[in-house]
C-alpha positions as CSV (number, residue, x, y, z in Angstrom):
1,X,0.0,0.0,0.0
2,X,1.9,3.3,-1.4
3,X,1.9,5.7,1.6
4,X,1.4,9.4,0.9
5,X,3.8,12.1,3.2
6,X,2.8,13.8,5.9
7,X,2.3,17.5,4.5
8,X,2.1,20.7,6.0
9,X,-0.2,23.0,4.2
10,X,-0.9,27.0,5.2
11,X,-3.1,29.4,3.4
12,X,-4.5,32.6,4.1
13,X,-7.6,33.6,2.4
14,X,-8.9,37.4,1.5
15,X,-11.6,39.3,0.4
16,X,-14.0,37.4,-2.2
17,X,-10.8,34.4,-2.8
18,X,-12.4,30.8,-3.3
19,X,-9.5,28.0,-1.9
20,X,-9.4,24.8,-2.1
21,X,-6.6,22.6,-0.6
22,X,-6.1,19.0,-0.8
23,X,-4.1,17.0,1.7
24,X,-3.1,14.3,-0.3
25,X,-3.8,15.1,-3.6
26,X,-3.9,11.9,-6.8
27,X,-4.2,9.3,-3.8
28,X,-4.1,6.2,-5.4
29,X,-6.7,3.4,-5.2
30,X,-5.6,1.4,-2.4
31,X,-3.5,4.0,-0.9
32,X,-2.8,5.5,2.4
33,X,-2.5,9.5,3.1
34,X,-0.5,11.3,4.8
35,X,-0.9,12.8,8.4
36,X,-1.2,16.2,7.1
37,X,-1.6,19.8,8.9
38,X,-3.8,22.1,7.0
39,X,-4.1,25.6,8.5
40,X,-5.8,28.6,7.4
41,X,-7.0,32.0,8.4
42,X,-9.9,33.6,6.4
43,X,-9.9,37.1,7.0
44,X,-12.4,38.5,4.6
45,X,-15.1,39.3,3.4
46,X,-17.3,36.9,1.1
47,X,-14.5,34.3,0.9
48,X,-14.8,30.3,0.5
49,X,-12.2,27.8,1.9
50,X,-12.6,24.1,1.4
51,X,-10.0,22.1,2.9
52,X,-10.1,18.3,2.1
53,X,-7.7,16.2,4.3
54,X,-6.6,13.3,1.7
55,X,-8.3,13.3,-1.7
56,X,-11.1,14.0,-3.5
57,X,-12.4,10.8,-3.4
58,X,-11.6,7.4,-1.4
59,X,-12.4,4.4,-3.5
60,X,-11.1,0.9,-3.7
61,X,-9.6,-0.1,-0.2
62,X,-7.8,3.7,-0.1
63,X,-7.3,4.7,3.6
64,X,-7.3,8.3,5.2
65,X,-4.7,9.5,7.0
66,X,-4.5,10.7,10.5
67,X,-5.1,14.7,9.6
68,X,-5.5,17.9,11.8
69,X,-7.6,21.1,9.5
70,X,-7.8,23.8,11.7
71,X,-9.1,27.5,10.5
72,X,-9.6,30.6,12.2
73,X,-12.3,33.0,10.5
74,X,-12.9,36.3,11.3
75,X,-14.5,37.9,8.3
76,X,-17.9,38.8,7.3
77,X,-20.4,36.3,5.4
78,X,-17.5,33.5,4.9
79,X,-17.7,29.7,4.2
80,X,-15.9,27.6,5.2
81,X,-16.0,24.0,4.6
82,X,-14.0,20.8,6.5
83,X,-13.9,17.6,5.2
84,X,-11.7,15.1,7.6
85,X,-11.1,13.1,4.5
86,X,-12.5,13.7,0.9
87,X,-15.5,14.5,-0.4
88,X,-17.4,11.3,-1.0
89,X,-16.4,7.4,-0.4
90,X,-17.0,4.3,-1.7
91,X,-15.7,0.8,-2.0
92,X,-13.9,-0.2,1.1
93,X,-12.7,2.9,2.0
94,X,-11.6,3.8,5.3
95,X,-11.6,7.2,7.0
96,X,-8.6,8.2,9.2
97,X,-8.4,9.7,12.4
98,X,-9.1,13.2,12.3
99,X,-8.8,16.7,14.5
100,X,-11.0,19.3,12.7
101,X,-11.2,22.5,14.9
102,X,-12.5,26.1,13.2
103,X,-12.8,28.8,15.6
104,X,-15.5,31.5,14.1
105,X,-16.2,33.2,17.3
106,X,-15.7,36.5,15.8
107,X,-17.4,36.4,12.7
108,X,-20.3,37.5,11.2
109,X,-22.7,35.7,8.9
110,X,-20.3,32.8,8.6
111,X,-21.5,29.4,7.2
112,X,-19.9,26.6,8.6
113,X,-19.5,22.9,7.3
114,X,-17.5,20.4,8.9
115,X,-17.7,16.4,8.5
116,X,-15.5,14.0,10.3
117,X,-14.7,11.7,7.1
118,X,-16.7,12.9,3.8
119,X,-18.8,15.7,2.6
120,X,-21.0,14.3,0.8
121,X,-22.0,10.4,0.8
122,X,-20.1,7.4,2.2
123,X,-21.8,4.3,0.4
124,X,-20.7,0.4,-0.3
125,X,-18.5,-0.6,2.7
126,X,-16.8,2.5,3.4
127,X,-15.8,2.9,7.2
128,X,-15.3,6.4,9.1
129,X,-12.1,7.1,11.6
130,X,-12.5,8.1,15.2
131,X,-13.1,11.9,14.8
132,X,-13.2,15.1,16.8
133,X,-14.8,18.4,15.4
134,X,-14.7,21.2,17.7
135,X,-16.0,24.4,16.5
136,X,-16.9,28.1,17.8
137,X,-19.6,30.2,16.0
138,X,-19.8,34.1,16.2
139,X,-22.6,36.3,15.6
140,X,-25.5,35.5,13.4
141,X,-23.4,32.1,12.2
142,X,-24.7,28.7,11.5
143,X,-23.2,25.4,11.1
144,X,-23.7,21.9,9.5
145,X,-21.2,19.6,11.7
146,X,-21.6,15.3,11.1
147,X,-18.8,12.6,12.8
148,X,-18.7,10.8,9.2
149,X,-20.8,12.3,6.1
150,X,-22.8,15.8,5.6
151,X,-25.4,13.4,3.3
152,X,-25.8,9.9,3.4
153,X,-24.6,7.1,4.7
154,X,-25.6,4.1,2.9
155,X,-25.5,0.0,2.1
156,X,-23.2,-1.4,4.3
157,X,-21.1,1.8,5.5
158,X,-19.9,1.6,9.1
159,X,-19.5,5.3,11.2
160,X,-17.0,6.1,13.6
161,X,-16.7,6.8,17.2
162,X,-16.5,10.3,16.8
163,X,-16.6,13.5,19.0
164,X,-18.5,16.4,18.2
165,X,-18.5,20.2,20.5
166,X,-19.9,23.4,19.1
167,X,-20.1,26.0,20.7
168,X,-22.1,29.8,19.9
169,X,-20.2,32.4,20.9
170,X,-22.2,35.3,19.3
171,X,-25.3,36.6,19.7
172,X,-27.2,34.8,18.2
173,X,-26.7,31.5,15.5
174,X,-27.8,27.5,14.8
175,X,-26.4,24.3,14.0
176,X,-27.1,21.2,12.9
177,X,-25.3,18.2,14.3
178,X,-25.6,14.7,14.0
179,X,-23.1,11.6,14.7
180,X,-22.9,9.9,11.7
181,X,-25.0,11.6,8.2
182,X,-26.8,14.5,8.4
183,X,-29.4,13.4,6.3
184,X,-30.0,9.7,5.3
185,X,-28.7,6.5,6.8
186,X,-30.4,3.3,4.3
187,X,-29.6,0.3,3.9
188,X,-27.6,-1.8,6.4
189,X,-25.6,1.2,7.5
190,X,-24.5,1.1,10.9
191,X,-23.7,4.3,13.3
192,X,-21.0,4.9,16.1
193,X,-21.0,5.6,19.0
194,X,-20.8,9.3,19.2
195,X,-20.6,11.8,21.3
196,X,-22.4,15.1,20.5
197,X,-22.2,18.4,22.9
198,X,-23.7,21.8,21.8
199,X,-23.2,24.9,24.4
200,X,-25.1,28.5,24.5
201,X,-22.2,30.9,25.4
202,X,-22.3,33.2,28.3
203,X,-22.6,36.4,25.6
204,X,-25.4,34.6,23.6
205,X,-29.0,36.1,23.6
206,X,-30.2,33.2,22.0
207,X,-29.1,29.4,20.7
208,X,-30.7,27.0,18.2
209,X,-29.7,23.7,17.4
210,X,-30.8,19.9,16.9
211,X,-28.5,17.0,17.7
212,X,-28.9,14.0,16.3
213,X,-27.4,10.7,17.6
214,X,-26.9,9.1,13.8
215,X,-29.3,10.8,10.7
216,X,-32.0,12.9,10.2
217,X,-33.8,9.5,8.3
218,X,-32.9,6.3,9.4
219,X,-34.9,3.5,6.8
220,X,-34.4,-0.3,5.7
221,X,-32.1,-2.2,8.3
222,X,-30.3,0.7,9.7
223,X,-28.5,0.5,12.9
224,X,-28.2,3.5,15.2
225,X,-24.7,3.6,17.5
226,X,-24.9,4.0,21.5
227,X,-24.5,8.0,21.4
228,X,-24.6,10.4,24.6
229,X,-25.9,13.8,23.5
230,X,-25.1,16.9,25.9
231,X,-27.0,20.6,25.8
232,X,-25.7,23.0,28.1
233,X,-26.5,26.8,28.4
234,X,-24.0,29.0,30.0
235,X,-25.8,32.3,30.5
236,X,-29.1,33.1,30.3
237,X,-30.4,34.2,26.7
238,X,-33.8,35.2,25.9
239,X,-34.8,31.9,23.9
240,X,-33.2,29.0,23.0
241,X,-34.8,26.0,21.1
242,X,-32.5,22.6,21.5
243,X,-34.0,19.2,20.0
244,X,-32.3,16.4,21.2
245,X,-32.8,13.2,19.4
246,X,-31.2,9.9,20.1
247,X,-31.3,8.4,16.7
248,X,-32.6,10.3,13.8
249,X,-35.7,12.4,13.4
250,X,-37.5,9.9,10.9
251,X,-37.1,6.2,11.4
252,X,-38.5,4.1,8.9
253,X,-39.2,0.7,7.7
254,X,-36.6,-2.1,10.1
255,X,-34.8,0.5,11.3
256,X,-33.2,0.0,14.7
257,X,-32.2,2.4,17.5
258,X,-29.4,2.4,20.0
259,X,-28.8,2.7,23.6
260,X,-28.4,6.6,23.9
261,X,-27.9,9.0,26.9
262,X,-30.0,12.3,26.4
263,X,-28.7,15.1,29.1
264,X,-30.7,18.5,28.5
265,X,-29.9,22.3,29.3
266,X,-31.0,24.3,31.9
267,X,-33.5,26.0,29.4
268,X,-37.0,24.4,27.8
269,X,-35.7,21.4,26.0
270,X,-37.3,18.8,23.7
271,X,-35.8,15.0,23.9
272,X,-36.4,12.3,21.7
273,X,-34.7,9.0,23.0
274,X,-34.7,7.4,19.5
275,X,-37.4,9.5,16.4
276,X,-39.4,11.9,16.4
277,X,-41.4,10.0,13.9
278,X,-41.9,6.6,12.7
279,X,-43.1,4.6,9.7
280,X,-42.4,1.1,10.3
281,X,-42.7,-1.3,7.3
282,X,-44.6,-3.5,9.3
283,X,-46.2,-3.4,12.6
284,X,-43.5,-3.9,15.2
285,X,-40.8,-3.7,12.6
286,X,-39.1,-0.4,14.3
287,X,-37.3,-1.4,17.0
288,X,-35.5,1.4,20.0
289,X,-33.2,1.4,22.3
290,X,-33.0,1.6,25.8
291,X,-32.2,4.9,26.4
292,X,-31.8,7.1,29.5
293,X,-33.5,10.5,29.2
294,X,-32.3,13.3,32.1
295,X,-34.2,16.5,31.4
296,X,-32.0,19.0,33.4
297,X,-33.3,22.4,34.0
298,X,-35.9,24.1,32.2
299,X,-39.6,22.9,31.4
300,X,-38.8,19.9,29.2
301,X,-41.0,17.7,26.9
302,X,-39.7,14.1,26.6
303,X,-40.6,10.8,24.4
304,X,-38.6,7.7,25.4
305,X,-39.9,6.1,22.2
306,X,-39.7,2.1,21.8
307,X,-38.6,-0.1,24.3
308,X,-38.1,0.2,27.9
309,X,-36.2,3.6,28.8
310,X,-35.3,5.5,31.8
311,X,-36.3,9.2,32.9
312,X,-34.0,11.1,35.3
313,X,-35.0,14.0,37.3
314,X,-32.6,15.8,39.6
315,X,-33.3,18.7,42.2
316,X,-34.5,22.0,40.0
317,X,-36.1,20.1,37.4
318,X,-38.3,21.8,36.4
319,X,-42.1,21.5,35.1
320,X,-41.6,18.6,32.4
321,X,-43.7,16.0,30.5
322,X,-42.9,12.4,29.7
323,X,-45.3,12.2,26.4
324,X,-45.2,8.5,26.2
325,X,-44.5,6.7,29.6
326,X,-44.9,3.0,28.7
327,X,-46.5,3.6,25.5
328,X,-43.7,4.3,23.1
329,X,-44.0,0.8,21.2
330,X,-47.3,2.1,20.3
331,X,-45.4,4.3,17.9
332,X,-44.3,1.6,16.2
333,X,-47.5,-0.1,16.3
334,X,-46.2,-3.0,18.9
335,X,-48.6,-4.4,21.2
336,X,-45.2,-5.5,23.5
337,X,-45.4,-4.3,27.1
338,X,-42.8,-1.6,28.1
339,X,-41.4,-1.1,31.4
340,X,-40.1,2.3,31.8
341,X,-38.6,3.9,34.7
342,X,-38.8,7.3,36.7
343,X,-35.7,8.2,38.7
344,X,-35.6,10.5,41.3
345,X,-32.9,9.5,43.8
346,X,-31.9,13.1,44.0
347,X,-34.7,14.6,45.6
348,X,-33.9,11.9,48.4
349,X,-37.9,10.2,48.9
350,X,-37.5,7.1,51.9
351,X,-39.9,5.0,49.8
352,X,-42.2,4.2,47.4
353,X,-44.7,5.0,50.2
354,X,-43.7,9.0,50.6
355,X,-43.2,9.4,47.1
356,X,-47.4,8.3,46.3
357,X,-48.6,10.4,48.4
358,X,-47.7,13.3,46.1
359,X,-49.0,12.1,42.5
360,X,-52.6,13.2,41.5
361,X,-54.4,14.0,38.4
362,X,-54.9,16.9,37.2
363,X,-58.1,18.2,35.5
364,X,-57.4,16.1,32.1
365,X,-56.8,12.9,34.0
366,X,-53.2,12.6,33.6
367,X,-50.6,12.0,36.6
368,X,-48.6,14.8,38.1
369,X,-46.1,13.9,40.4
370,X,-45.2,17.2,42.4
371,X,-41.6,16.7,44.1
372,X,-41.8,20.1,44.8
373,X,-43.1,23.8,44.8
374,X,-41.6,24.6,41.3
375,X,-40.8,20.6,40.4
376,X,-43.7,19.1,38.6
377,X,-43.5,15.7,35.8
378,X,-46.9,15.4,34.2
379,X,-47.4,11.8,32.5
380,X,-49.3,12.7,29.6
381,X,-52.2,9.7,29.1
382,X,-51.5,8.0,32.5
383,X,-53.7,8.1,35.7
384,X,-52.0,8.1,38.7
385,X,-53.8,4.9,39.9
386,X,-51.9,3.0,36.3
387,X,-48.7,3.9,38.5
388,X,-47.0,1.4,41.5
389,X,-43.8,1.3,42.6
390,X,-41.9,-0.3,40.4
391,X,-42.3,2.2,37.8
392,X,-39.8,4.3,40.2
393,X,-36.2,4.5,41.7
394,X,-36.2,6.2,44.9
């Protein structure tokens, strides 16, 4: 296998320029690139860097090298555009082990779009590297950020364990995040096991963003990795709206969900332990996982989805709903029983005795549990006399 070198590649991009850099350009099919450095600084206004860390494409049984891009933007309405290691993959390809780090806290209007192993679509039995994108967006910037592919995953392609941190810095901006494609996984496509983190700076007045543990649509015999998905607010903005979603937003026909951890802000957060929606090609065929839900701070809905999943609730919960306690397989039209579980350790009940004594209904017949003055957890379609103790962990 013909080894590329490890290069060392600096550019500095202006007003209106359009660069593109390849870290190992003509890799040959069934080679191995180099662990390159690619470093830029785009300074102006209207500009377009794309930096590639091997080749266009990966084919055959190529192999990525072990490549750190980095950029630091501080222009005005810039794009900028990180692919770990080409721009599409195929055959038995195999992503390397990638750093990709942008820092855009001072810019304005920036676009950002950063993908652990290719840009566009990984397909046959293409494999991604371990990853880590870290990235900072300034004011009025939004992002695209995905551990393996910004489109599709598909066939047999594997994802990699990747890590993914983005943080808004300005004012106010969005991103899109997911741990393996950020649209499609088909196929028998498999996802990592990724960890996603998105953070609402101190100086931020507001923050938008949905993480998704694998693909926004997950069909055919998809697998989604074991992913732990983190939102944290730092200050205290005047909205935010954070979707957290343990698999992928649209789970279709055999489709199967990991085991994913779901830890929300202190703000008003919606969490999806595996879909928000399902089609399942037959009744039943949709399968989730087991998936731990903790809703922070903040007035929080939650949907544990299939299977049996666990709801954490600390001290300063907040007012949150479970929308589907015990009846997430009815999404998936499954008759299976489900036995999910409320835990509330943390606000310290001596049994299962103390804790009963505070769940009612409320005027619409569902169960409200009130652990405290300001600490409510409404169970939406659930009376309080459907609950015992072994639906808790006190």
């Amino acid at each position: 296998m013909r080894r590329m070198p490890n290069d060392t590649i600096i550019v500095s991009v202006g007003n209106q320029q359009f660069v593109t850099e390849f870290g190992d350009p003509g890799l040959p099919n069934g080679g191995r690139g180099g662990s390159d450095r690619m470093i830029a600084t785009v300074d102006g206004g209207n500009a377009v860097l794309i930096f590639v860390g091997d080749d266009q494409t990966l084919q055959g049984h190529s192999h990525g090298g072990g490549d750190h891009l980095a950029a630091t933007v501080t222009g005005f309405g810039d794009y900028v555009f990180l692919d770990g290691d080409a721009q599409a993959m195929s055959g038995d390809a195999h992503g390397g082990n990638d750093v990709l780090h942008v820092d855009a806290s001072t810019s304005i209007y920036a676009s950002l779009g950063i993908f652990g192993d290719a840009e566009s679509a990984m397909s046959a039995d293409t494999s991604g590297g371990i990853d880590v994108v870290i990235a900072s967006m300034g004011n009025r910037s939004s992002g695209t950020f995905s551990g393996d592919s910004g489109s599709s995953m598909s066939d047999h392609a594997r994802g990699g364990n990747d890590i993914l941190s983005v943080t808004q810095v300005g004012s106010y901006g969005g991103a899109s995040i997911s741990g393996d494609a950020l649209v499609s996984m088909s196929g028998d496509a498999h996802g990592g096991n990724d960890i996603l983190s998105y953070t609402v700076g101190a100086g931020a007045q507001s923050g938008a963003a949905s993480l998704v543990g694998d693909a926004g649509y997950m069909s055919d015999d998809t697998h989604g990795g074991n992913d732990i998905l983190i939102a944290a607010v730092d200050g205290n903005p005047d909205s935010t709206s954070i979707v957290l979603v343990g698999d992928a937003s649209n789970m279709s026909g055999n489709a199967h969900g990991g085991d994913d951890i779901l830890l929300g802000s202190s703000r008003d957060d919606l969490l999806y332990g595996d879909a928000q929606t399902y089609a399942p090609f037959t009744a039943g065929s949709i399968t989730g996982g087991k998936d731990m839900l903790n809703s922070g701070r903040g007035n929080d809905q939650l949907w544990g989805g299939p299977s049996d999943d666990r709801f954490v609730f600390d001290k300063g919960s907040g007012l949150d709903v479970i929308n589907d306690f015990d009846q997430g397989n009815k999404a998936v039209g499954s008759t299976a029983r489900e036995h999910d579980l409320i835990n509330l350790r943390d606000y310290g009940f001596a049994d299962w005795t103390a804790l009963k004594s505070l769940i009612s209904d409320d005027s619409t017949g569902n169960a409200v549990i009130h652990l405290t003055a300001t600490d409510t957890i409404t169970l939406a379609g659930v009376h309080t006399a459907d609950l015992h103790a072994k639906d808790f962990i006190v």
